[in-house]
C-alpha positions in Angstrom: 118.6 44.4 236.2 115.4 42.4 237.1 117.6 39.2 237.1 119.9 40.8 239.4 118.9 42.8 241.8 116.1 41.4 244.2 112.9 43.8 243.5 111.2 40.4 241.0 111.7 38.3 244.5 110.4 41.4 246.6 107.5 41.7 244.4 106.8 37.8 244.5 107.0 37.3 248.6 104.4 40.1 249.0 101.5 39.0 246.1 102.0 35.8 247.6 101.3 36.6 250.7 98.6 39.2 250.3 96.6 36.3 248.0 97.5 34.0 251.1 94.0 33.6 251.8 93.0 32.2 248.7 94.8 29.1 249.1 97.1 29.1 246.3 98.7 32.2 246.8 102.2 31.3 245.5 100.4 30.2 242.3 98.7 33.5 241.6 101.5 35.7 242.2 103.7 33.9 239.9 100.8 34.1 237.0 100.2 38.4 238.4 104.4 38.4 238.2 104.6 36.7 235.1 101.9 39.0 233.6 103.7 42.5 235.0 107.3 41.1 233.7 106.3 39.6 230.7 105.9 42.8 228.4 109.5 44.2 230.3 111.0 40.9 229.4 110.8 41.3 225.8 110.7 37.2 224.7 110.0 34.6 225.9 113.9 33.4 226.3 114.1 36.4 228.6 111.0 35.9 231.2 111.8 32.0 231.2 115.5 33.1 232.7 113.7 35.8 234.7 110.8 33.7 235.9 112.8 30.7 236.6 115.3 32.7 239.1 112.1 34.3 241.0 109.1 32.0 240.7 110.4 28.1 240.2 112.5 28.7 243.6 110.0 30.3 245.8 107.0 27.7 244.3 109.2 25.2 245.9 109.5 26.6 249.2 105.7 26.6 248.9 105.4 23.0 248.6 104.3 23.5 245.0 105.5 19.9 243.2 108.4 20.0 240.5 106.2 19.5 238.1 103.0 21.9 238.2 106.3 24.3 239.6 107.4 23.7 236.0 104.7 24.1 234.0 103.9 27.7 235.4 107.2 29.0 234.8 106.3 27.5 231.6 103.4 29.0 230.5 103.8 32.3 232.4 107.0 32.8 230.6 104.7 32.9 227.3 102.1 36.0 228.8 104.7 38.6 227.0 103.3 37.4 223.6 100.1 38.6 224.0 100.1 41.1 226.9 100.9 44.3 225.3 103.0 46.3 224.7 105.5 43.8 224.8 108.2 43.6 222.2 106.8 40.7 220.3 103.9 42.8 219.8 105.6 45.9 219.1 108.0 43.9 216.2 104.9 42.4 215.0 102.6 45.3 214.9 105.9 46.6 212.3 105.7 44.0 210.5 102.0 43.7 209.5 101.8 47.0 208.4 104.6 46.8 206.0 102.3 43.6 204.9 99.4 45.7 205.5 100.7 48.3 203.0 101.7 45.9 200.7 98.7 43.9 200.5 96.3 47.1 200.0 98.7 48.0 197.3 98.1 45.2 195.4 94.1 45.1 195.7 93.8 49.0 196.2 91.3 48.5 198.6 90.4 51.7 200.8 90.8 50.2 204.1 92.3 51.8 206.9 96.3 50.3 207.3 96.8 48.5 210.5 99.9 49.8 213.1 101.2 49.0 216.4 98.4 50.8 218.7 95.7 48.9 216.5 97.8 45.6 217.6 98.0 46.5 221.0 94.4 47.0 221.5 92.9 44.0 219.6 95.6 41.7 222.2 94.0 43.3 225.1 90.2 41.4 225.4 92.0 38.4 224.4 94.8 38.6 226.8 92.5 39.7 229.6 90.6 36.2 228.9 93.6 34.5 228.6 95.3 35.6 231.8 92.0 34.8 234.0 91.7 31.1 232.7 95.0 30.7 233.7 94.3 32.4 237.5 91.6 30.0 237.5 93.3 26.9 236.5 96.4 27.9 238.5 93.9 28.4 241.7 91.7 25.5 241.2 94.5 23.3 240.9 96.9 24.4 243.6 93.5 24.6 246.4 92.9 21.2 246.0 96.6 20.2 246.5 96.6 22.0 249.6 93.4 20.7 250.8 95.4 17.3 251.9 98.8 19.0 252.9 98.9 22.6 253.5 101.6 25.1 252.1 104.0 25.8 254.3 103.6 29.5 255.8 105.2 32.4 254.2 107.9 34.5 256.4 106.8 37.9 257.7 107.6 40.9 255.5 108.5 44.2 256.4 107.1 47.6 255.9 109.6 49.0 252.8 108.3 45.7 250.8 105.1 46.2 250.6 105.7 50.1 250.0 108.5 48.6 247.4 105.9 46.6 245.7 103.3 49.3 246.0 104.7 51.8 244.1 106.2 49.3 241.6 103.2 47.8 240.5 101.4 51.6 240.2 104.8 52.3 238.0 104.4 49.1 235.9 100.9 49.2 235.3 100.8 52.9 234.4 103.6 52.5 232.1 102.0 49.9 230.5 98.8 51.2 229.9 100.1 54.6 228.6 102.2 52.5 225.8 98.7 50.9 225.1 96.8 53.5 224.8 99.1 55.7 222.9 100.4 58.2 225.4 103.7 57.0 225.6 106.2 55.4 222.7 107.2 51.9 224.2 111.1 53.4 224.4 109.7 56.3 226.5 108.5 53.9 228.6 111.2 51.4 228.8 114.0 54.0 229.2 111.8 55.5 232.4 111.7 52.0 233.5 115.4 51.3 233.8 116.1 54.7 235.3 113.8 53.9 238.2 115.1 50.2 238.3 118.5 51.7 237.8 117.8 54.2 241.0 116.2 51.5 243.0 119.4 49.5 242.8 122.1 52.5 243.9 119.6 53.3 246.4 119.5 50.3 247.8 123.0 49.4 247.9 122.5 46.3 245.7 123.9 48.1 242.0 127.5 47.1 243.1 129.9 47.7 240.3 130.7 44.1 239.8 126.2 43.3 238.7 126.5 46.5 236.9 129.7 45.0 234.7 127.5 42.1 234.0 124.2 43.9 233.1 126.0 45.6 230.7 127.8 42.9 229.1 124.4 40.9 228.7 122.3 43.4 227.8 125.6 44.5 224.7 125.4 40.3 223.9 121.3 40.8 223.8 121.2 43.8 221.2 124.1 42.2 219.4 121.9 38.7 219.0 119.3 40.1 218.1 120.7 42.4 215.3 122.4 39.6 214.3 119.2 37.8 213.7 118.2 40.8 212.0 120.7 40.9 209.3 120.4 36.9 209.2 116.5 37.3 208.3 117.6 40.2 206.1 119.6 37.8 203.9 117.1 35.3 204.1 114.2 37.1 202.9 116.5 38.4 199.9 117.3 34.7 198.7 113.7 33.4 199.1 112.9 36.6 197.1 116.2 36.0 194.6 114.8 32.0 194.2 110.9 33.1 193.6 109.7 31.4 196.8 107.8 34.2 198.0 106.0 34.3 194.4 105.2 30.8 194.4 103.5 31.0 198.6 101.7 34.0 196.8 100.4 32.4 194.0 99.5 29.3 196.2 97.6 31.8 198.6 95.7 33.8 196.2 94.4 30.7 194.0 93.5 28.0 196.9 90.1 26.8 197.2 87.8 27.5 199.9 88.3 31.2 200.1 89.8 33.2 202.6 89.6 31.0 205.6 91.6 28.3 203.1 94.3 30.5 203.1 93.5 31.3 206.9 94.2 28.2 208.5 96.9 27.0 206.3 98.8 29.9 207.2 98.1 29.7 211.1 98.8 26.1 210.7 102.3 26.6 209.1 102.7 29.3 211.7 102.3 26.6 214.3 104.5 24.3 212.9 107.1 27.0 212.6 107.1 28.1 216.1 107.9 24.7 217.6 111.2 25.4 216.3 111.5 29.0 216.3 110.9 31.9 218.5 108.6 35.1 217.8 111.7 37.4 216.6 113.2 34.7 214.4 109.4 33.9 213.4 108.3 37.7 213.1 111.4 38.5 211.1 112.0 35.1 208.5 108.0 34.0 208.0 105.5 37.1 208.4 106.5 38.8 205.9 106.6 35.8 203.3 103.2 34.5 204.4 101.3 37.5 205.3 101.2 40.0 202.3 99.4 37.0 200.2 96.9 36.5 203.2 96.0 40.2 203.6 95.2 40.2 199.9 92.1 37.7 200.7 91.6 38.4 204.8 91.9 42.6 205.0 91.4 42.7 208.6 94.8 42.7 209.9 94.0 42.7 213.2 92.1 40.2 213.5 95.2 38.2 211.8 97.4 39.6 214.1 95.9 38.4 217.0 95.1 35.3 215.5 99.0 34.8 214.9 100.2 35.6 218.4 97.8 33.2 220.2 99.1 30.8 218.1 102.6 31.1 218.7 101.6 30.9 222.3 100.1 28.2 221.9 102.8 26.2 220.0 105.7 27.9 222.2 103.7 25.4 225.1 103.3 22.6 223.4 105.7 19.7 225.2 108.1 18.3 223.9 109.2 20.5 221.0 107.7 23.6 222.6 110.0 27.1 222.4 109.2 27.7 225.7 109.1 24.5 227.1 112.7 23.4 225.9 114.1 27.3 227.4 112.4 25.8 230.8 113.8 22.4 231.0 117.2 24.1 229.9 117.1 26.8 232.4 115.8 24.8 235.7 117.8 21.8 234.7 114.6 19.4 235.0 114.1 15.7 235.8 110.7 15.6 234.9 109.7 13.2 232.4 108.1 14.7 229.6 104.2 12.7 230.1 103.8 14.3 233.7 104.7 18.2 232.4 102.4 17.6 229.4 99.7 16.7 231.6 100.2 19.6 234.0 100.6 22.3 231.0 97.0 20.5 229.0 94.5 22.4 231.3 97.3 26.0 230.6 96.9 24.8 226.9 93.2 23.7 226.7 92.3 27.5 227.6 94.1 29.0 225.2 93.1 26.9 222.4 89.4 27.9 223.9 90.6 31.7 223.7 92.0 30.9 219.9 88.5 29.4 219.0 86.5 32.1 220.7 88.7 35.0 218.8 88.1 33.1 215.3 84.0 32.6 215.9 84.1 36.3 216.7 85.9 38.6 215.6 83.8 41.4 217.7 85.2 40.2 221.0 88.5 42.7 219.7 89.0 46.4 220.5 89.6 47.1 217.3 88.3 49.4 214.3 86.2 47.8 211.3 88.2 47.4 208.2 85.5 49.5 206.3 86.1 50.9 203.0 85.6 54.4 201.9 82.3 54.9 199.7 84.5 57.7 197.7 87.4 54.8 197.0 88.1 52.8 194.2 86.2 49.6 194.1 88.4 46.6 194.9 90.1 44.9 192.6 88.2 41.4 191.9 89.8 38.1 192.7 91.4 37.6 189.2 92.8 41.1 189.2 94.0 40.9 192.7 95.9 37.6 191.8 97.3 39.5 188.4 98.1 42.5 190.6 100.0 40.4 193.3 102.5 39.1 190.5 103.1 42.2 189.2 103.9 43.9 192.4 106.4 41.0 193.5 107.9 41.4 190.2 108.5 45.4 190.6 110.0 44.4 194.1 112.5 41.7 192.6 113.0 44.4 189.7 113.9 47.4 192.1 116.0 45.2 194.5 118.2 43.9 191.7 118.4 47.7 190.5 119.3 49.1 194.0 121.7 46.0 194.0 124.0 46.8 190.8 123.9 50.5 192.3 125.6 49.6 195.2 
């Protein structure tokens, strides 16, 4: 509905011009747009072909160039990863505490198991940082174009869009922050969402029954991708668990030298590598839970790792020219640009959150987040040697009950 029906460029025409005065007001709204949509949008797939139809025209109009046009549909596309309570958060917030459980069963350490809500709070310093470097960068950059050829000036707008984008935003940001801060589930939230949207549209004429035909048939070709991906990870996990791969990552893991931030980096680094091909479901689904039950055997704040994990697939989704995001963008604008120009124009997006990625790993504090503390009246945890015994037993109980459940069926 947000690709079709004209609120997105309602809400774009009016940030832009009420951050007029700031001299890159086009800029900003498109960063303030990506940031409300982002979370709504689900993926990053899904805000490039939102962001693309709303910002990348109107930055033109602006006098923004291709490229810098480019590389903020870009990296705005990728604010959904880390803004909560976006669906890459919620999917991945799942899938640490299955790791989570599975890790603390293992070690049978008395730490407190990480969900979604402790996901969705650790994201929030991080993203906050995150999303004002890239106001900054976006500002700096776009003022000192205009200061040699000013942007062309924005039409006039009427009363009922700015009232339009009033209440929208106080809708958005409400619903957002109730999912974060556990008053509402995120399908509460959602479903309220399209009703309104839904409402807006008949209301204003523009649901016709010809956009509503199409809505439906993409959003039916949507769910059916993605629970197609779904079974397809399904049935890859099985085999790398039917082969011994996940064993032989866990047994790699648990006995590398240098200790836990070993086993850190070389699984953020494969993480990176990974998600210049892939995208967060196929990545959340296929290699979390391979890679992350061994690392929360030797890191048990799961938090911390899951922050850690989305600000690196941001970071890789930017990265020209193999980039997840930045090959959706070219696709979905049908760019000339040459790839040096948009990797220059995206370095200053990706030199601040490699700074945000640095600042999270020197402190771990700077989350909202609860201390993995252990209970004084627990068990002691298991020793390295025991927690590496443990581990193979544990995957060997798993490959045990799976083949059982298996010759039942």
């Amino acid at each position: 509905m947000l690709n079709r029906l004209p609120l997105a460029d309602t809400l774009f025409r009016v940030l832009a011009a009420a951050l007029a005065r700031t001299g890159a007001g086009a800029p900003l709204a498109g960063f303030v747009l990506g940031a409300l949509l982002g979370p709504m949008n689900g993926s990053v797939g899904a805000s490039i072909a939102t962001l693309s139809r709303t910002i990348y025209p109107r930055l033109r109009a602006q006098g923004v160039p291709e490229v810098e046009a480019e590389a903020q549909v870009c990296v705005a596309s990728t604010l959904g990863v880390v803004v909560p309570p976006s669906l890459v958060l919620i999917l991945l917030g799942d899938a640490m505490l299955r790791a989570h459980t599975e890790a603390v069963n293992i070690t049978h350490q008395a730490v407190r198991i990480v969900n979604t809500q402790d996901v969705f709070r650790g994201a929030l310093a991080p993203a906050a940082v995150l999303f004002a470097l890239y106001l900054f960068v976006a500002g700096s950059s776009r003022r000192r174009a205009t200061a040699a050829r000013p942007a062309p000036v924005a039409a006039g707008l009427r009363p009922g869009e700015v009232a339009t984008t009033a209440v929208t935003l106080a809708l958005i940001i409400g619903l957002l922050a109730c999912v974060t801060l556990g008053y509402l589930y995120a399908v509460e939230a959602a479903a309220t969402g399209a009703v309104v949207l839904f409402t807006y549209g008949v209301a204003t004429r523009a649901m016709t029954r010809a956009i509503l035909a199409e809505i439906l048939r993409d959003t039916m070709a949507i769910s059916g991708a993605l629970f197609a991906l779904l079974l397809a990870s399904t049935v890859f996990t099985l085999l790398v668990r039917a082969f011994g791969t996940d064993r032989q990552i866990a047994a790699a893991l648990t006995g590398m030298d240098g200790g836990a931030h070993a086993a850190l980096a070389v699984v953020l680094g494969a993480l990176a590598l990974c998600a210049l091909v892939l995208d967060a479901f196929e990545m959340i689904f296929v290699v979390i839970p391979v890679v992350m039950p061994p690392l929360l055997t030797r890191v048990p704040d799961a938090t911390w790792v899951s922050v850690l994990t989305l600000l690196i697939l941001q970071a890789s989704f930017t990265i020209p020219p193999f980039g997840y995001a930045v090959l959706m963008m070219r696709n979905s604008v049908r760019s000339s640009v040459a790839t040096a120009p948009l990797a220059r124009a995206i370095l200053p997006y990706l030199v601040a959150q490699i700074a945000v990625l640095c600042a999270v790993l020197a402190w771990p504090g700077l989350l909202w987040h609860e201390a993995p503390g252990e209970d004084a009246s627990a068990a002691p945890a298991a020793s390295e040697e025991d927690g590496d015994a443990l581990l193979r037993r544990q995957l060997e109980r798993n490959d045990s009950a799976e083949s059982a459940s298996g010759q039942e069926k």
